[in-house]
C-alpha positions as CSV (number, residue, x, y, z in Angstrom):
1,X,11.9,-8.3,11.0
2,X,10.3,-5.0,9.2
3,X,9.8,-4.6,6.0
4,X,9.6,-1.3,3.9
5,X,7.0,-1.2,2.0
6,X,5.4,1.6,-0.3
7,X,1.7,1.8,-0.6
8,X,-0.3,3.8,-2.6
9,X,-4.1,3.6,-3.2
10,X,-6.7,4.8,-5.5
11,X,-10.4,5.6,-4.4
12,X,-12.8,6.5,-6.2
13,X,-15.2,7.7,-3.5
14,X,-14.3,11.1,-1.6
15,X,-15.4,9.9,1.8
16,X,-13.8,6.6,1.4
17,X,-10.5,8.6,0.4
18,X,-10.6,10.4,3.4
19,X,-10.9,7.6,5.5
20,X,-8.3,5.3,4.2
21,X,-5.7,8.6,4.3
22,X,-6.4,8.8,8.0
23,X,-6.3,5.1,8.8
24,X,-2.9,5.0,6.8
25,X,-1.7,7.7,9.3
26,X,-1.3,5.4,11.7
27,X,0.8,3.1,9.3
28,X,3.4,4.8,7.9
29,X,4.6,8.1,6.5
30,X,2.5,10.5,3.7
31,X,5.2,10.8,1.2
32,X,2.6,12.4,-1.7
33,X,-1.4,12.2,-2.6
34,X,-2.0,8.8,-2.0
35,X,1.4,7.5,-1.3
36,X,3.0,6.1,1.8
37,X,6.1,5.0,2.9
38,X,5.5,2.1,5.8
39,X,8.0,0.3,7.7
40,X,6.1,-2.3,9.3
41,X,6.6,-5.7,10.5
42,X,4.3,-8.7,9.0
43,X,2.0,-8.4,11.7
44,X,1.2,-4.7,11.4
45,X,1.5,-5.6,7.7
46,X,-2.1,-7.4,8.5
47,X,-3.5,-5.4,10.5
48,X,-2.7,-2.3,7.8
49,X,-4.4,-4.9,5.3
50,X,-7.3,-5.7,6.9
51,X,-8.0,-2.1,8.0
52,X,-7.7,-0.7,5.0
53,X,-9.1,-3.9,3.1
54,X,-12.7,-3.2,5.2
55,X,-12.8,0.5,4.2
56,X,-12.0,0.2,0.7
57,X,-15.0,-1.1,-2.2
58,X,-13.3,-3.7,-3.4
59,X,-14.9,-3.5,-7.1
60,X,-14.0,0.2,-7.8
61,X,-10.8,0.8,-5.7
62,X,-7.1,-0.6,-5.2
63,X,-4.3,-0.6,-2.9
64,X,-0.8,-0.9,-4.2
65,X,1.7,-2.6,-1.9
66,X,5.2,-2.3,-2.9
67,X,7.6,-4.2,-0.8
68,X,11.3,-2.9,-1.4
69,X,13.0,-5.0,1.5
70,X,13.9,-4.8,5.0
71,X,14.3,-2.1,6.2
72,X,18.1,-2.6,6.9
73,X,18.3,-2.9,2.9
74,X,18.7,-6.2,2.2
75,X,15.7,-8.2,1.0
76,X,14.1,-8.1,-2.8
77,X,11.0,-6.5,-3.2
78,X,7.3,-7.5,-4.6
79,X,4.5,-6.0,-5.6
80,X,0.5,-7.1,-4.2
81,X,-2.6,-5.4,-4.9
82,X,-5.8,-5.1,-2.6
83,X,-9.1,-4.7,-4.9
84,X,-8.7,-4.1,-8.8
85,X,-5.2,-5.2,-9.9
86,X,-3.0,-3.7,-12.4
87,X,-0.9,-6.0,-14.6
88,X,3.1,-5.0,-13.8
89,X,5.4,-4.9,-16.5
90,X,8.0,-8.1,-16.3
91,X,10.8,-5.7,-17.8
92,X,11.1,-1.9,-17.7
93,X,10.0,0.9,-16.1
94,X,6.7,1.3,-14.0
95,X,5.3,4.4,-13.1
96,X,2.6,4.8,-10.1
């Protein structure tokens, strides 16, 4: 079963920018900057983790993963973080 998940990252290193945009290429869909639309199944979920997760410095940058369901539509969604976490509001609106 996929998933649709929106990922967005922040990087504080050019090069390292570079190189995660390219390897997310292969992952899903630029939708803006450093924003992604993926439909991927848990597998290539992963593998998109752990390729990005060896490119990233874990102490300066972060990876946003924003699962809003399968990609049928049905399915709740859920937030995870790669590197430095951002607290998520329990109520209201969150802006990225």
């Amino acid at each position: 079963m996929r998933h649709r998940y929106v990922v967005a990252y922040d990087v504080t290193d050019p090069k390292r920018l570079r190189v995660v945009y390219k390897k997310m290429c292969g992952f899903g869909d630029w939708l803006q900057y450093s924003v992604f639309r993926c439909d991927l199944s848990d597998v290539e979920l992963t593998l998109m983790k752990a390729a990005v997760g060896a490119i990233i410095n874990h102490a300066e940058d972060r990876l946003m993963i924003v699962d809003v369901g399968r990609v049928d539509g049905r399915g709740a969604g859920a937030f995870q973080f790669i590197g430095v976490a951002r607290d998520i509001p329990a109520n209201g609106a969150v802006i990225v």
